[in-house]
C-alpha positions in Angstrom: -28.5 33.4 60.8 -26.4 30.9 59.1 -27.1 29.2 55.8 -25.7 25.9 55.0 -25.5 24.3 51.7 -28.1 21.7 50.6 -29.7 22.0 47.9 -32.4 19.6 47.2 -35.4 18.9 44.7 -32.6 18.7 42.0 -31.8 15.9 39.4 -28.5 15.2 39.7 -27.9 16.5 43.1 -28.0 16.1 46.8 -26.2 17.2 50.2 -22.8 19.2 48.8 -19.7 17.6 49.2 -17.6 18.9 52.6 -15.6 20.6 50.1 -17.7 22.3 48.3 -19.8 23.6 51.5 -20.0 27.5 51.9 -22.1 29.0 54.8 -23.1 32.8 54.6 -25.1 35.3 56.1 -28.6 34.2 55.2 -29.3 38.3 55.4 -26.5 39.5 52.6 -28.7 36.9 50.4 -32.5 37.4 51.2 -33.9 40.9 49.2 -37.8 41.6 49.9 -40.3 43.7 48.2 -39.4 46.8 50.0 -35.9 46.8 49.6 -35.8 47.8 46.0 -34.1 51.4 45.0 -35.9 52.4 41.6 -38.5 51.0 39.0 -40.3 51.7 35.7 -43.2 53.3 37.5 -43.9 55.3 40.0 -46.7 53.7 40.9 -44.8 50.8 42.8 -45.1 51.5 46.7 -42.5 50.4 48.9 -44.8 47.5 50.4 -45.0 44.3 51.4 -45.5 42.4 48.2 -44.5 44.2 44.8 -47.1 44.5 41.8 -45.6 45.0 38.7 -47.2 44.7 34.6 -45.7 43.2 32.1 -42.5 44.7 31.0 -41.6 47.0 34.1 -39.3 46.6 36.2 -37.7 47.5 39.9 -34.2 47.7 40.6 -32.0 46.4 43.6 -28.4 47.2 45.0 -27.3 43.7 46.2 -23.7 42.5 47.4 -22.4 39.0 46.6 -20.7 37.3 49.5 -18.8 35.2 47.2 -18.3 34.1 43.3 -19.6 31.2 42.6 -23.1 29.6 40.8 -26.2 30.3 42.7 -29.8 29.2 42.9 -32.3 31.7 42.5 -36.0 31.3 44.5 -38.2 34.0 43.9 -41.8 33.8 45.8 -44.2 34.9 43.1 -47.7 34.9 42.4 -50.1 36.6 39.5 -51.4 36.3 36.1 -51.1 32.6 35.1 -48.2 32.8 32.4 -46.6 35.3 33.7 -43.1 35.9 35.5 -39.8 37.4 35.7 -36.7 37.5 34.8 -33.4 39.0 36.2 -30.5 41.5 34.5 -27.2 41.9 36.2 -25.0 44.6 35.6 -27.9 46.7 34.0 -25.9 50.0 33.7 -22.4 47.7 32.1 -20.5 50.0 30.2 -21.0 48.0 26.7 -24.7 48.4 26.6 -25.3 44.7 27.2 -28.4 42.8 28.4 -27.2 40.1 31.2 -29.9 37.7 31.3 -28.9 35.4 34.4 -31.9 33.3 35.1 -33.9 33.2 32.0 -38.0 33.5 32.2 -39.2 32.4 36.4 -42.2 31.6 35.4 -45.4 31.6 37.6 -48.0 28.4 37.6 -50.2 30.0 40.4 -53.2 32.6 38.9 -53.4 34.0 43.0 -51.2 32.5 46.0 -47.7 33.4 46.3 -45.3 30.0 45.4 -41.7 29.1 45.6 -39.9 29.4 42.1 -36.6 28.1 42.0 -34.0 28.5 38.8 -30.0 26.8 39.3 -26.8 27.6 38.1 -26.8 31.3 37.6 -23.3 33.3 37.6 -22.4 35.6 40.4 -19.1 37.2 41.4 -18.3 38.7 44.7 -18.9 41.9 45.4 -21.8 44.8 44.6 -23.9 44.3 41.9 -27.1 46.7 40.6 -29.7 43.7 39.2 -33.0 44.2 37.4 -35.9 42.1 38.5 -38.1 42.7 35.3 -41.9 41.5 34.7 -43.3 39.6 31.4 -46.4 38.0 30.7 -49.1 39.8 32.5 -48.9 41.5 36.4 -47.3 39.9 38.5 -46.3 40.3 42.3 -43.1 39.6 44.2 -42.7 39.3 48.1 -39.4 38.4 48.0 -36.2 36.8 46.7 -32.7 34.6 47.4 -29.7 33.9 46.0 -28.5 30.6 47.3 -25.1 29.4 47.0 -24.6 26.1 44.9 -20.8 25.8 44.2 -18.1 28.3 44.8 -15.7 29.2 41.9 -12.6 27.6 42.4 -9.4 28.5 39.8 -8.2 25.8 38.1 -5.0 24.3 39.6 -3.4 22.8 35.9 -2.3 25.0 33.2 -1.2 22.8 30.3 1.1 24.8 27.7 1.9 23.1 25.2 4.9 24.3 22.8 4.1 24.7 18.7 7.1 25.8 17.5 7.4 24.6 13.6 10.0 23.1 11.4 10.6 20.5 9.1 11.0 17.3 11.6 8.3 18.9 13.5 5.2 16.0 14.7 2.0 16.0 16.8 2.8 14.9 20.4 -0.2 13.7 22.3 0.0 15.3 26.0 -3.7 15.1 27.4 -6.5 12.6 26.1 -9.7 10.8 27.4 -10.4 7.4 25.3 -14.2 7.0 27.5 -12.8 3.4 28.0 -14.7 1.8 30.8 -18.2 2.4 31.6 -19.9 4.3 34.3 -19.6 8.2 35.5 -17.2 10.2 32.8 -13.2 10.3 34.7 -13.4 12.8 37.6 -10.6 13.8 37.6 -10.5 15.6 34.3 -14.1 16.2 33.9 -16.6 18.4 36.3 -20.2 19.5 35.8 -21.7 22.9 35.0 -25.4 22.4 36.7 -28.7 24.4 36.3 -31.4 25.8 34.2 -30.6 29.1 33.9 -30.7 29.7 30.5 -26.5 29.9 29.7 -26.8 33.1 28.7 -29.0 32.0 25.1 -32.2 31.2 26.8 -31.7 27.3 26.2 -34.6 25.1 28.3 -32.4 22.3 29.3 -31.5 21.4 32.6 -27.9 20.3 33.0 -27.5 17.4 35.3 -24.3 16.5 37.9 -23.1 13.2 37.2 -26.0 11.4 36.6 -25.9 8.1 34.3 -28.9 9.2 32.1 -27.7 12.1 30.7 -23.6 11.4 31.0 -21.8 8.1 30.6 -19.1 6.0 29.4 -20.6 3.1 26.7 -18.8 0.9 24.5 -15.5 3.1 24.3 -17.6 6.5 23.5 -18.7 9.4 25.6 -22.9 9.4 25.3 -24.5 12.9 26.4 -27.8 12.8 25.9 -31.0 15.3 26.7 -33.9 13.6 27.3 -37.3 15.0 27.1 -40.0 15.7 30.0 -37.3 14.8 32.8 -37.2 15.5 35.9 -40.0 17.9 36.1 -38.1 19.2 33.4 -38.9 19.9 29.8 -35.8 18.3 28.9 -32.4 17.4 30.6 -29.0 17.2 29.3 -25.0 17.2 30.2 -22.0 20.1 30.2 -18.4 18.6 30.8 -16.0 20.8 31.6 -12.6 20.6 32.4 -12.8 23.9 34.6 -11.4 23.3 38.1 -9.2 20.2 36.8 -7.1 21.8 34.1 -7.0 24.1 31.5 -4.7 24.3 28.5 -2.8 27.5 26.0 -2.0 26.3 22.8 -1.9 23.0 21.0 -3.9 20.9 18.1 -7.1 20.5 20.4 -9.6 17.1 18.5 -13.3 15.8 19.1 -13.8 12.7 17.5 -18.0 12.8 17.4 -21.0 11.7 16.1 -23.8 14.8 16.8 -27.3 14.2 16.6 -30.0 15.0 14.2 -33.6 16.6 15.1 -34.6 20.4 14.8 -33.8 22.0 17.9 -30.5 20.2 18.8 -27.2 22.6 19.7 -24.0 20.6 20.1 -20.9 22.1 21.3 -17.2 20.9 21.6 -15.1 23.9 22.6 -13.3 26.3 24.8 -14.0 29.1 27.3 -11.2 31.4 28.7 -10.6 30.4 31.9 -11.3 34.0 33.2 -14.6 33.2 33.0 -16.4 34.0 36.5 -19.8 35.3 35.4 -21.8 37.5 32.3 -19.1 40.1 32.2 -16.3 38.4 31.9 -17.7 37.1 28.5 -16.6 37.5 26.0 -13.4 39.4 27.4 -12.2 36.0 28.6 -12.0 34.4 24.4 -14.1 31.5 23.6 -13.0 28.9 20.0 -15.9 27.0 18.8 -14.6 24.2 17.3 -17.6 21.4 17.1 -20.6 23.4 16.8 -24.0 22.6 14.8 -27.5 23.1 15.6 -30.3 20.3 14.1 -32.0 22.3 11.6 -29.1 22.3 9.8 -28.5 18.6 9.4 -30.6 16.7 7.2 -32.3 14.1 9.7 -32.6 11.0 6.9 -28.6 11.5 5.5 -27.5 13.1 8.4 -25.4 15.6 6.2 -25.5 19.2 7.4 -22.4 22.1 8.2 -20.2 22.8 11.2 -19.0 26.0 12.7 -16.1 27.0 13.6 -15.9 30.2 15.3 -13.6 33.0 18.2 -15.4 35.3 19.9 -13.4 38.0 21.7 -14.6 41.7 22.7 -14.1 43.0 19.3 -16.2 40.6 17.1 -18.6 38.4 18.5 -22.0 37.3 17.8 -24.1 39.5 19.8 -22.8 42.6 17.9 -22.8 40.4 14.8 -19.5 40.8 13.9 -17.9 37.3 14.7 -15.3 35.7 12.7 -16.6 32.0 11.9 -16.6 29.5 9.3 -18.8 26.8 8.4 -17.9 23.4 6.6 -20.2 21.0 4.8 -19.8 17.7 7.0 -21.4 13.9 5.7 -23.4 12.0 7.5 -22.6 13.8 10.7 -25.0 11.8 12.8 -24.0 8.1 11.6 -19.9 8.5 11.0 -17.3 10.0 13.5 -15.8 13.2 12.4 -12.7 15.1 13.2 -13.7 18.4 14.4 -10.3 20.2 15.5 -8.3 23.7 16.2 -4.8 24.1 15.9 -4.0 27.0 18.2 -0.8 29.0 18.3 0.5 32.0 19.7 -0.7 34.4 17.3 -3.3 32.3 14.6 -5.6 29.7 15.2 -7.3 27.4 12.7 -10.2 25.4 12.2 -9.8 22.0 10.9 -12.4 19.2 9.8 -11.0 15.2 9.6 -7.5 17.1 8.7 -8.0 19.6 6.3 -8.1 23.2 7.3 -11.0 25.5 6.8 -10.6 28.3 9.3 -8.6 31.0 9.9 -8.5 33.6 13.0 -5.4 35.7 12.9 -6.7 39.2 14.4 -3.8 39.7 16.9 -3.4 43.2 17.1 -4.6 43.9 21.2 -6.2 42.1 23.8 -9.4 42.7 22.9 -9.0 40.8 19.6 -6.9 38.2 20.9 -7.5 37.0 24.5 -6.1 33.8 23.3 -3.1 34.0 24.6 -4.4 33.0 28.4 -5.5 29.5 29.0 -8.7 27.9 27.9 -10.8 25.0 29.4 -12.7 22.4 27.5 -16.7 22.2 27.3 -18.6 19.5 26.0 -22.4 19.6 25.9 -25.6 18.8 24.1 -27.7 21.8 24.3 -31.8 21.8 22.9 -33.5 24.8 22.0 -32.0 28.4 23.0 -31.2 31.6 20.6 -29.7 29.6 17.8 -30.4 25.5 18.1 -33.8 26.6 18.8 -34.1 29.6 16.2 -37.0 27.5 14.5 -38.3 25.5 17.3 -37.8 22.2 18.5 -39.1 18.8 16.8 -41.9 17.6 18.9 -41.3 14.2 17.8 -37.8 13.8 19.5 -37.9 12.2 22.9 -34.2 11.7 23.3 -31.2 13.1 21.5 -27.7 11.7 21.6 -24.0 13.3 21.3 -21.5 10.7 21.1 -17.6 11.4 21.7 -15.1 8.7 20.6 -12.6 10.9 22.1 -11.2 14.0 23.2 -7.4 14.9 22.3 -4.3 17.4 23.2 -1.4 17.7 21.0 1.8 20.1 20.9 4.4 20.3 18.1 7.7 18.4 18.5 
C-alpha cells in the first residue's frame, strides 16, 4: 500500500506542495502492539492491544524510509490523564534522553482514540525507540510515523571573509528589512511546523505561514503566540533560513523588541546546518545570540538580561557546562536592541547595541568548535518549555509579541 502526503486537521497546513510530496510503504511506517522486542515488565503479552503502568516501557526496532519531520499518531486509550511518550536512540552512546514527541496525552478514560503530535525529527535508516507510559495505565494498539516534509540540504552557503586591519569596515551581504506586509519573504525564510516539544518540552504549536502568528507590519517582523488556538494551548512561529541558505562567519544582528510575561522564550540564533534530528545536536554547534525568557524581564519597565551562549559536544547545557554570558538590557520590551555575534574562524563574540560582552574562543578540536561549518538562522517566540517555562506561565497573557526591525549579514572589508 501506498501513502501519500496530506496532512490535515493542522493550523497552518493543507495538501503538501508537489514538491514536497513523498509516498512510502505505508507498512515500513505502521508498528502495532505486538511488534514490540522488549519492555520494563514481563508481564506485557505480545497481544493485540498493549497495557502498560505508568513509567514502563516497551521497546521497538523500527527503520526510517527517509529523513525528514514526521507526524506521530498513536491509537491510545486508558486512565484519563495519562499517555506516552517516545525516546529515540535509547541505547546513544552519550547517555542521552531523546525526547521526540513530548507527553501524547490520552482524553478518553476507555475507548481507543487517534492521538496525533507534528514535527518530530527522524533520519533514515534503523532506529531502536522507546514507547514509555506516564500518568496512570495506559493501552496501545498501535502506531505511525507519517511523513510531513523531507529534509532537504540547503543549496546557499554564504562565507563571508573577516580578515582584520586598519581600513578594515562592515560590508552588508544578506539582510531582510520586513518591508511590505503580508507572509515573511519566501525565499529566505521557511517554517519549522509541529508540537513536538523541540527537544525542551515547550507547548506551542508552530504554525506554516499563517498571518496570525508570522507577518510583515509597519516595517517590522511580528511573531506572535497566541493562547487557546487552534485546539491548541497556544500557537506561535519558527523562521528559519534552513533549505534557502546558510551562512560561516560574519557580524550576524537582530534588531528586536521581545516581549514581557512569565513564560515567554525568545530566540534569535543559529543551528549547524548538520542538523537532521536529536543526535546530531549538539555535534552540529548552535550560537545563541538573542535569547531571554519572561521571568527575567520586569513586565512594568520591561528591563531584564540576555544570553548569549555556544553549545557544542563539549559544553552544553544539558551537562551543565555551557559557556554563556548574560547582559543587563533596558526596556527590552518597548525600545529596539542590538543583539549581535561577530563570528570568525577561530573566536566568536557576543555583542549588545555594539559593545561586546561575550567571548567563545575554545578551538582546540571539533568537538569544541563545530563552528567552522555553516550555520542557519532561527527566529522564534517560544512559551513555556524547560527554561521559559521553569516557573510557569502567566495566566493572564492571551497573546505575546516578538518584533524584528531587522535581520542583518556582514563580512569585514
Amino acid at each position: 500500500m501506498i501513502y501519500g502526503l496530506v496532512v490535515c486537521g493542522i493550523v497552518g497546513c493543507g495538501p503538501a506542495k508537489s514538491e514536497d510530496t513523498v509516498e512510502i510503504l505505508l507498512s515500513s511506517n505502521f508498528f502495532q502492539a505486538e511488534d514490540f522486542v522488549s519492555s520494563s515488565s514481563n508481564d506485557v503479552k505480545k497481544s493485540a492491544t498493549i497495557s502498560m503502568e505508568a513509567d514502563s516501557w516497551v521497546s521497538y526496532a523500527i527503520d526510517v524510509p527517509i529523513t525528514g519531520r514526521f507526524q506521530v499518531e498513536v491509537m491510545i486509550s486508558g486512565d484519563k490523564g495519562s499517555g506516552i511518550w517516545i525516546e529515540d536512540y535509547h541505547e546513544n552512546k552519550d547517555g542521552r534522553t531523546y525526547d521526540i514527541t513530548g507527553k501524547i496525552e490520552n482524553s478518553s478514560n476507555s475507548e481507543l482514540i487517534s492521538v496525533t503530535k507534528d514535527g518530530s525529527p527522524l533520519r533514515a535508516g534503523k532506529h531502536e525507540i522507546k514507547i514509555h507510559a506516564t500518568g496512570g495505565q495506559v493501552e496501545i494498539d498501535w502506531f505511525k510515523f507519517i511523513p510531513m516534509k523531507a529534509h532537504t540540504n540547503t543549496p546557499v552557503i554564504l562565507t563571508q571573509k573577516m580578515e582584520q586591519n586598519d581600513w578594515s569596515e562592515w560590508r552588508l551581504v544578506w539582510s531582510d528589512e520586513f518591508e511590505g506586509s503580508g507572509l515573511p519573504d519566501d525565499s529566505k525564510w521557511t517554517y519549522n511546523v509541529g508540537n513536538w516539544g523541540w527537544g525542551n518540552n515547550e507547548p506551542q504549536y508552530y504554525t506554516d505561514k499563517r498571518m496570525e502568528n508570522a507577518r510583515l507590519e509597519n516595517g517590522t517582523l511580528v511573531i506572535e503566540a497566541q493562547k487557546n488556538d487552534g485546539g491548541h494551548d497556544w500557537t506561535s512561529a519558527r523562521l528559519t533560513t534552513q533549505g534557502k541558505q546558510s551562512f560561516l562567519y560574519g557580524k550576524i544582528e537582530f534588531r528586536a523588541k521581545v516581549p514581557v510575561g512569565k513564560g515567554t522564550w525568545t530566540a534569535g540564533w543559529l543551528l549547524g546546518d548538520e542538523y537532521i534530528d536529536e543526535l546530531s545536536w549538539p555535534y552540529c554547534g548552535e550560537i545563541d545570540v538573542l535569547e531571554c525568557v519572561g521571568y527575567e524581564i520586569d513586565d512594568s519597565t520591561g528591563d531584564g538580561l540576555n544570553h548569549a551562549t555556544c553549545h557544542a559536544r563539549a559544553y552544553y547545557f544539558k551537562q551543565n557546562n555551557q559557556i554563556g554570558s548574560e547582559s543587563e538590557v533596558s526596556n527590552m520590551n518597548g525600545e529596539f536592541h542590538t543583539y549581535a555575534i561577530e563570528w570568525y574562524p577561530d573566536v566568536i563574540y557576543g555583542l549588545l547595541d555594539g559593545k561586546r560582552y561575550y567571548t567563545y574562543d575554545k578551538n582546540s578540536n571539533e568537538l569544541e568548535w563545530p563552528f567552522f561549518k555553516p550555520q542557519n538562522i532561527i527566529l522564534n517566540l517560544a512559551v513555556g518549555g524547560g527554561w521559559g517555562g521553569a516557573q510557569g506561565i502567566d495566566e493572564q497573557w492571551d497573546s505575546h509579541q516578538f518584533i524584528l526591525d531587522y535581520v542583518r549579514v556582514y563580512e569585514l572589508r
